[in-house]
C-alpha positions in Angstrom: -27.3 5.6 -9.6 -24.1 4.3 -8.6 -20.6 5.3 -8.4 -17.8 2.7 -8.9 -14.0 4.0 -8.0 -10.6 1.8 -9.2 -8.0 2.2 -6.9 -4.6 0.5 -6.8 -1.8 -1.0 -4.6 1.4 0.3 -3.7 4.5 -1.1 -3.1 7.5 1.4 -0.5 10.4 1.4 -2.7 12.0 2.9 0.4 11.1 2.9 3.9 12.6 5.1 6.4 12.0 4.6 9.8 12.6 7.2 13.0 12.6 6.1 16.6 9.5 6.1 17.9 7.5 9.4 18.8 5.4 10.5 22.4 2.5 9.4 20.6 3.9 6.2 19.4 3.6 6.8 15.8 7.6 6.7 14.1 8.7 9.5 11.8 9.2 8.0 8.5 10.4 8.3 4.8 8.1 6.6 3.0 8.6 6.6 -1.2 5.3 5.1 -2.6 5.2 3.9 -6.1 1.4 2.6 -7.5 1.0 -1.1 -8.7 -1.4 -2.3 -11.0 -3.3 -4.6 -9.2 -6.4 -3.1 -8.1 -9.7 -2.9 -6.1 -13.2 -1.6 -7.4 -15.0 0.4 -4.6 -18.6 1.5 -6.0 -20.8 3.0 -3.7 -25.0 2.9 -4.2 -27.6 5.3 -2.1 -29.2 3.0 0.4 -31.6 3.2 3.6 -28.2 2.8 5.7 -24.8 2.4 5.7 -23.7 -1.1 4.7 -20.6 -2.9 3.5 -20.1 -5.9 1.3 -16.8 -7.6 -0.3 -16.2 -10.3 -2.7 -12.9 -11.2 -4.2 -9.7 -13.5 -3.2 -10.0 -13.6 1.3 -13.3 -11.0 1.0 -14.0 -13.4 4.3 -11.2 -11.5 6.1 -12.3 -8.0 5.0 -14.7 -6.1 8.3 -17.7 -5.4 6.8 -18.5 -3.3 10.0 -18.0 0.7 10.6 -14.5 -0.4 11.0 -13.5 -1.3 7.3 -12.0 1.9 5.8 -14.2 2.3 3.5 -17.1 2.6 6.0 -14.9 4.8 7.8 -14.4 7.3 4.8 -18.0 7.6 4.1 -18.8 8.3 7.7 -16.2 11.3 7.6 -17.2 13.1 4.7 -21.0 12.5 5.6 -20.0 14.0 8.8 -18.4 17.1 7.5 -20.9 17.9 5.5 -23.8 17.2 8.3 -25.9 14.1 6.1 -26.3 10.7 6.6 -23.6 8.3 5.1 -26.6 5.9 3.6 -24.8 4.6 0.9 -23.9 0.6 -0.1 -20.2 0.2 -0.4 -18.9 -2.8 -2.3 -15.7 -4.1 -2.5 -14.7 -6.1 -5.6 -10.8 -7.0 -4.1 -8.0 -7.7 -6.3 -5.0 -6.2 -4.0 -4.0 -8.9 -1.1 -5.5 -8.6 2.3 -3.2 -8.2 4.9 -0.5 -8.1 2.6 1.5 -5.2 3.1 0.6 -3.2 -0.1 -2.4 -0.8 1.3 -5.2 -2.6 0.5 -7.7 -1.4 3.0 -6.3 2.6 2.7 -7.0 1.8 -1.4 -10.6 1.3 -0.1 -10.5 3.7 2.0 -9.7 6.1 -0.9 -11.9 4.6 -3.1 -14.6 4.9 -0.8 -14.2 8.7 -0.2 -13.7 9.8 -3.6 -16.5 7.5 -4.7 -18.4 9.2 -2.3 -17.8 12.7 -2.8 -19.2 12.1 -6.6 -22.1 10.1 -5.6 -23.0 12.9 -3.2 -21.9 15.9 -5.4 -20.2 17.4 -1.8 -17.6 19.2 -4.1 -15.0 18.8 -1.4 -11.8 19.8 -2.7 -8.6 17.8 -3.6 -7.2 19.2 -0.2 -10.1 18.4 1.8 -10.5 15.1 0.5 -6.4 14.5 1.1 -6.8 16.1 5.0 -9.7 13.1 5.3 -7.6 10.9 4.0 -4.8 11.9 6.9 -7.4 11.7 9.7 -8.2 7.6 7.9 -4.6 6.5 8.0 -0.9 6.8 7.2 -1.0 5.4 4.0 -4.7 6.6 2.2 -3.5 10.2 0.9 -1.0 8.3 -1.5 -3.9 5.5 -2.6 -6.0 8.7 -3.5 -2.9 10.0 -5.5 -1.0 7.4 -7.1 1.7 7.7 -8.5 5.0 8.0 -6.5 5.8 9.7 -4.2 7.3 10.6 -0.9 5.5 10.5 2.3 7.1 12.3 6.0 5.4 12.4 9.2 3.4 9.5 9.6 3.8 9.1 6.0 0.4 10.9 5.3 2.3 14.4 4.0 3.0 13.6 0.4 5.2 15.1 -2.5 4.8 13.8 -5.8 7.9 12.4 -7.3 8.9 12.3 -11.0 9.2 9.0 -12.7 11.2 8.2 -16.3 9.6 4.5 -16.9 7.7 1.7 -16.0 9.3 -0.9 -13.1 8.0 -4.5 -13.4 7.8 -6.0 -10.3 6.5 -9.7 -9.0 4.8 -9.6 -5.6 4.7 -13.0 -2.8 1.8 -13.6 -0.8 2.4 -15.7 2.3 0.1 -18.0 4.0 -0.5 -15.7 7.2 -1.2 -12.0 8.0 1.5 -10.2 10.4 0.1 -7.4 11.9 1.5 -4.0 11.5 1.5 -2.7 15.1 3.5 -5.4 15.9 6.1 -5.1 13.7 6.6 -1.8 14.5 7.3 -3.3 18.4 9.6 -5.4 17.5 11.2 -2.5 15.5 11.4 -0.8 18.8 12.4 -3.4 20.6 15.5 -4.5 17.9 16.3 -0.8 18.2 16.9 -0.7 21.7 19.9 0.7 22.8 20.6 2.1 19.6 20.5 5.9 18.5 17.9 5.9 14.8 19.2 8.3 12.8 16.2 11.1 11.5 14.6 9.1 8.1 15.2 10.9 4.9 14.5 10.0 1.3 17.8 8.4 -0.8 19.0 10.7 -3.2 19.8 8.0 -5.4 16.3 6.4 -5.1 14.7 9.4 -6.1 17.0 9.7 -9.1 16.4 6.6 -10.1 12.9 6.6 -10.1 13.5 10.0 -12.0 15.2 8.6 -14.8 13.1 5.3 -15.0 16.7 3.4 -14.2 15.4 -0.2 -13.2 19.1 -1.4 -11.9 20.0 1.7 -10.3 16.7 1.8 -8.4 17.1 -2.3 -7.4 20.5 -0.9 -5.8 18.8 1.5 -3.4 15.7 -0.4 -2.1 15.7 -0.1 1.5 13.2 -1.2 3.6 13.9 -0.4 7.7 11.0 -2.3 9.0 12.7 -5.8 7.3 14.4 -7.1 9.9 11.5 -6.6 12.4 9.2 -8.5 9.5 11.7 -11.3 8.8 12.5 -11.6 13.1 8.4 -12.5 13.6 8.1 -14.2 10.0 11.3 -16.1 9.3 9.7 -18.3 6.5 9.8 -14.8 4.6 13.9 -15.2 4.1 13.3 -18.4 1.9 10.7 -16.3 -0.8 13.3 -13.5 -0.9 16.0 -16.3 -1.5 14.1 -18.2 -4.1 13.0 -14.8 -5.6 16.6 -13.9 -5.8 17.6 -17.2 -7.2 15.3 -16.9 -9.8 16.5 -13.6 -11.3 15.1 -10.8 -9.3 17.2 -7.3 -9.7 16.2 -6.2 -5.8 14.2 -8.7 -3.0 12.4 -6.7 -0.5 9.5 -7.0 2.1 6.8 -4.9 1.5 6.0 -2.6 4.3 5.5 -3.9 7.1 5.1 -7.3 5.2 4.0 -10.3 5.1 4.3 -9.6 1.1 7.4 -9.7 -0.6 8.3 -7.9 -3.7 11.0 -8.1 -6.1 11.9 -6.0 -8.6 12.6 -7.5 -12.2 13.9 -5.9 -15.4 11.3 -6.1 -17.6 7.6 -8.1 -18.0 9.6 -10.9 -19.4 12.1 -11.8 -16.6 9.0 -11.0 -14.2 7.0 -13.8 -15.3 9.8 -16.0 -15.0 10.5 -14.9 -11.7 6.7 -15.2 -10.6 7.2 -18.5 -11.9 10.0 -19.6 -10.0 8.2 -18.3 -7.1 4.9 -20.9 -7.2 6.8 -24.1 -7.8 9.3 -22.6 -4.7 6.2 -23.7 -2.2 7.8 -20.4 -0.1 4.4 -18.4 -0.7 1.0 -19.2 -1.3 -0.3 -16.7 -4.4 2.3 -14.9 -6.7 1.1 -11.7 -9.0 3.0 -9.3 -11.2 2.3 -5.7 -11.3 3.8 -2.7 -13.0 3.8 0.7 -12.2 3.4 3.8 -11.6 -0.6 4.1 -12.4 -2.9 6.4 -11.1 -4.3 6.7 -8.2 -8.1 6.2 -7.3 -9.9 7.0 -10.8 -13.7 7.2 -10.9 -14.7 4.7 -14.0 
């Protein structure tokens, strides 16, 4: 018997960010909305835990107890005192080290895949508290949705949406790593006083009416200039992006993805076409959302 999970990508529609705590984390304002492009997490009893991954850059997924996934079955196992002997397999479809919560999604995927394959009957609370413990951004891959995310980003509320928002999504030709955009966060912020994060009014309104041009005027993402100061190539996507039609131009997270938000599935494709014969990024995908979050098949 197996167990296969779908679990999708998100793309922060805002991104607040506070100065940085005692523990070093940063209090933030995080509004999530779920994209359609998606990984497949199914999980198989085995004689041990083991991980495999196939799909575009599966070669820079860990396949060690470090990937998420690995790390999800562990906890769970570990609450409830078995053994995590289970396969994992990855099928990828979200980018790698792109920015749009790829490895949380497997985390997520992995957990809830889990808890079926097991029969554990953890709760949706339990399961979300694990999903805390994985990482900042896994409660809202087990969700989907939109929603807002305080703290760390891990305490959710679900937000209302009125529509569908097309968007077209960049990938560059390198990784940048998340830690260190956060540092050079801290470090552009030096000096200056970082007001406490809070959600836009008018974002969340936005996304409430399904408004596509009211919710391209209030895209904020704090953790841009950090992105585009240690990934300047990133400023000629957004431009070309922009040039091609995009409503909003943003970087996703803490990047090296861009996203740009378009006005309908029409104008995206033209857009994501725009993009590939820019030579600014190296793979271009459209995506649409909200969709759930991780759903057992």
């Amino acid at each position: 018997m197996s167990v296969t999970v779908r679990v999708p990508a998100k793309v922060n529609v805002q991104l607040g960010v506070g100065a940085a705590r005692p523990d070093g984390f940063h209090d933030l304002a995080n509004v999530f909305l779920a994209v359609g492009l998606y990984d497949e997490v199914t999980v198989t009893p085995a004689d041990e835990l083991r991980v495999t991954c196939e799909g575009p850059d599966a070669d820079q997924v860990p396949l060690d107890r470090t990937n998420l996934a690995a790390r999800a079955a562990i906890a769970l196992a570990g609450r409830r005192g078995i053994e995590p002997a289970v396969h994992i397999h990855i099928a990828k479809d979200i980018p790698v080290a792109g920015g749009m919560a790829g490895g949380s999604a497997d985390g997520a995927g992995a957990l809830l895949a889990c808890n079926t394959l097991w029969g554990t009957g953890a709760s949706r609370a339990e399961l979300l508290a694990i999903c805390a413990e994985l990482g900042s951004d896994v409660p809202f891959s087990l969700v989907g949705g939109a929603a807002l995310g305080i703290g760390r980003g891990e305490r959710l509320t679900v937000l209302e949406t009125g529509g569908t928002f097309h968007w077209v999504f960049a990938m560059a030709g390198r990784g940048l790593s998340t830690p260190a955009v956060f540092r050079e966060f801290d470090r552009l912020a030096e000096g200056r006083e970082i007001p406490e994060p809070v959600a836009r009014p008018e974002l969340l309104e936005a996304l409430a009416k399904g408004d596509t041009e009211a919710l391209a005027a209030s895209l904020t993402n704090d953790l841009q200039p950090a992105a585009l100061s240690l990934f300047p190539e990133l400023a000629d996507t957004l431009r070309a992006g922009r040039g091609a039609g995009a409503l909003a131009t943003l970087v996703s997270g803490s990047g090296p993805t861009t996203a740009f938000l378009t006005r309908d599935a029409g104008s995206a494709e033209k857009v994501a076409g725009a993009l590939r014969a820019s030579g600014t990024c190296r793979t271009v995908r459209t995506a649409a959302g909200p969709v759930p979050g991780a759903t057992v098949l």
